[in-house]
N, C-alpha and C positions, 0 to 999 in steps of 0.2 A: 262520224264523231268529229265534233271539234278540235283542233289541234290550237297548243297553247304555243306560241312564239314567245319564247327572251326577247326582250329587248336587247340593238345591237350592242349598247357599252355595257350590259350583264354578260353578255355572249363573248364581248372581249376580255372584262374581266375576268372572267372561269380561264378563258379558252390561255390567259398569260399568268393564269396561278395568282389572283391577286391575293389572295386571304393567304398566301404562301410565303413567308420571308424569304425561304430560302430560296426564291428561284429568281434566277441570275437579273432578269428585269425589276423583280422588286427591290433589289441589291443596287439597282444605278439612281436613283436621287443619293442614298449615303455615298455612293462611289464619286459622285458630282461635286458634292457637298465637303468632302476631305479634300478632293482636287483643288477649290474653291481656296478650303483655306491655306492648303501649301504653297499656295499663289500668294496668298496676302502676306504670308509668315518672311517668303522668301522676295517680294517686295521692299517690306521693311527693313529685311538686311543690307538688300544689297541693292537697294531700288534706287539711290541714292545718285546722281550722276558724276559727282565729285569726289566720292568714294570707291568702294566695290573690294575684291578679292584681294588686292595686291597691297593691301591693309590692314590685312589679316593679325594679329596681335597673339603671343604663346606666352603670355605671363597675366599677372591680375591687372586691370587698371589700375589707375589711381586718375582723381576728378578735383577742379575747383572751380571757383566760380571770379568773375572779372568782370568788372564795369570799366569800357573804357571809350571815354567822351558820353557819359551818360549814355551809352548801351551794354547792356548787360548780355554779359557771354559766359558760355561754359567751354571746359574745356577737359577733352580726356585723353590719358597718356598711356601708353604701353611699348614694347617690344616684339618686334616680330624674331622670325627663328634664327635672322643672319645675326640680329642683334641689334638693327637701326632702330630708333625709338619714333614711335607712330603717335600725330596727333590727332586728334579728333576734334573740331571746333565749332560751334553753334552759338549764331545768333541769330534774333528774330527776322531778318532778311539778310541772306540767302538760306536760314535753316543751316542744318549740317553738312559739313563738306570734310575730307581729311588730307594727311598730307605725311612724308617722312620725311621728318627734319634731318637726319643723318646724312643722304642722300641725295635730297632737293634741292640740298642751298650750296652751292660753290663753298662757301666759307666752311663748311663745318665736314665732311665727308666720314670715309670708313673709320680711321683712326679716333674717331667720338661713338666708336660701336658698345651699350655695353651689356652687362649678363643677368643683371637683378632686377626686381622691382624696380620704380621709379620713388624717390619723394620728391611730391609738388607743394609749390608753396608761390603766393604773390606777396608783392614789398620787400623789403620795409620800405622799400623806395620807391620812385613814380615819377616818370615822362611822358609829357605830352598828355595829360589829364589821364593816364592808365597807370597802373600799378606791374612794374617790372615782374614777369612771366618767370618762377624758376624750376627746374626740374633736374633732377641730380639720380645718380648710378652707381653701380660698380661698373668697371670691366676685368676682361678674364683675369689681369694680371693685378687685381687689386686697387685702383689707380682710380679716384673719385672724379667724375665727368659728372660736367655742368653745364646744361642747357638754360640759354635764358633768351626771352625774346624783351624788348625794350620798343615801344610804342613809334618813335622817332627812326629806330635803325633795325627794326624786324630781329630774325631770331641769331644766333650762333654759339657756336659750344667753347669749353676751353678743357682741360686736364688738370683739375687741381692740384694734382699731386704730383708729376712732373713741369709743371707748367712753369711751376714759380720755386725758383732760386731757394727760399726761403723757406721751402715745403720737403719735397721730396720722397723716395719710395720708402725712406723709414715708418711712414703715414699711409703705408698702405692696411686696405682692411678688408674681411670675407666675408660680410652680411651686406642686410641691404640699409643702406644710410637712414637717418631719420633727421628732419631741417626743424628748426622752430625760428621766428625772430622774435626779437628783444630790445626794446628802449632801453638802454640807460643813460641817465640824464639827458633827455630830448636827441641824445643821439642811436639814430636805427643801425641796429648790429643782425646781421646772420649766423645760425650754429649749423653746423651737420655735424652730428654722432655716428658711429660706427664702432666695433673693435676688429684686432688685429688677430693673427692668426693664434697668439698663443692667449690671449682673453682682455688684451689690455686696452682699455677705452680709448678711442683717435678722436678727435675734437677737432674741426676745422672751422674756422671764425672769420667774421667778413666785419668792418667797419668802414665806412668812405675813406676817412683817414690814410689809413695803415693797409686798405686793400686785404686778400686773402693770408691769411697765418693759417696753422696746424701747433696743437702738441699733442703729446701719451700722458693723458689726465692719469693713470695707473703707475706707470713708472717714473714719470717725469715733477712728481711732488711728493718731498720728502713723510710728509703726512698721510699718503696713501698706501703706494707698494703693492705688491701681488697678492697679499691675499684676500683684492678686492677686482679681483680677474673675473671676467666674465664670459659666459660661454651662450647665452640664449640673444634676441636679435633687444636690438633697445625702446624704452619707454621715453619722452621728454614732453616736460610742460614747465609753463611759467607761471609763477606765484604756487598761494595766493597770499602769501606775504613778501614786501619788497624793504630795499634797506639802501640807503643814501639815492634816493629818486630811479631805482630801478628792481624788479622784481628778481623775489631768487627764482633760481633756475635749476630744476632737477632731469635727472638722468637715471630710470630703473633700471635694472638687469638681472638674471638668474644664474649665478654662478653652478659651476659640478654636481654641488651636492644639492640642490635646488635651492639654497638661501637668497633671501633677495636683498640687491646689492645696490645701495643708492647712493648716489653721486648729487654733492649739491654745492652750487657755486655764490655766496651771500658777496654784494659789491664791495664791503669795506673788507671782506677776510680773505676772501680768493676761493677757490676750489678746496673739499675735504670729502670723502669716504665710509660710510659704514653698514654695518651687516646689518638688517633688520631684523633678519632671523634667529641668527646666533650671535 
């Protein structure tokens, strides 16, 4: 009688269970194939040679975008656990590389550590064909820290709120700041908003002029007062109507009861207060 012969790779496939998922060799192309991409995944995080682990960031970012000398760059900010604020920066050569500004730079060290979110914002000003880098904080004890880098003289910090004479821990506040800028009359102004521990709006204002000021838009104007106290983190935008060559400028917020509580500043009237809800 004739005997029928498998072919050898019939004879291998039986003999390694191919028609079988479950057996452990038909299991190693998936097994290869997840290896593969936990390579590529873990590449892109940290594959970076400028970067890597000691970078590591425990808050949300925050990201803008910056042309300087006709190259356009991005840039991302956060916080790591000590509380140094970490940047992230990309342009089309060298790509992304990062850096802790707390840390890194002689000029600026621990005492610029701080605990919140960041807000970033470029302008209104600009050296050296780039537009002035700025990014702002809490730290633990309340005290508004401003990172800013400047195209001509790179980055450093300062303590708005102790820093300047003119300011001080009355202005201190316990959320995370919010920045806008502002032309009026062709001249570039900066805002950071915040409020204070018991709800009262803090205002810190930049002009080339007059350099940084602070007030308590809440208590600090007879027109307002406390029962326009706020307890949730702040809204701010400008316009879309302006008044003596500069846009108003509003401030939302959600007081106790959850009424929303707007703040708005017209150039010929000054700062005023009201519930929109109640």
């Amino acid at each position: 009688m004739n005997t029928f012969h498998l072919p050898e790779t019939v004879k291998l496939k039986k003999e390694i269970g191919f028609m079988d998922i479950s057996h452990p060799l038909r299991k190693a192309p998936l097994r290869i194939f997840i290896m593969l991409a936990v390579a590529v995944i873990t590449l892109v995080t940290t594959g970076y040679s400028q970067s890597g682990t000691a970078f590591r960031i425990s808050n949300n970012p925050k990201v803008t975008n910056l042309t300087s000398n006709g190259t356009p760059t991005q840039h991302t900010f956060g916080r790591n656990t000590s509380g140094d604020v970490i940047h992230y920066y990309w342009s089309p050569i060298p790509s992304w590389a990062a850096e802790n500004l707390t840390t890194g730079y002689s000029n600026i060290g621990t005492a610029y550590r701080v605990a919140t979110d960041l807000a970033v914002i470029t302008g209104p000003t600009a050296d050296s064909n780039a537009l002035v880098l700025h990014a702002f904080g809490r730290n633990s004890a309340g005290d508004l820290i401003h990172y800013y880098w400047i195209s001509s003289l790179g980055w450093a910090a300062e303590n708005l709120t102790t820093g300047y004479s003119n300011i001080g821990t009355a202005f201190r506040i316990v959320n995370t700041p919010v920045v806008i800028n502002l032309f009026s009359n062709n001249t570039p102004t900066q805002h950071v908003f915040g409020r204070n521990s018991i709800g009262d709006v803090i205002h810190y204002y930049w002009s080339p002029s007059a350099g940084w000021a602070a007030e308590n838009l809440t208590a600090g104007y007879s027109n307002i007062g406390i029962a326009y106290r706020v307890v949730s983190d702040l809204a701010v935008i400008n316009g879309p109507t302006s008044d003596s060559n500069a846009p108003v400028q509003h401030v939302f917020a959600r007081n106790s009861a959850g009424d929303l509580i707007h703040y708005y500043w017209i150039s010929s009237q000054g700062w005023a207060a009201e519930n929109l809800t109640n």
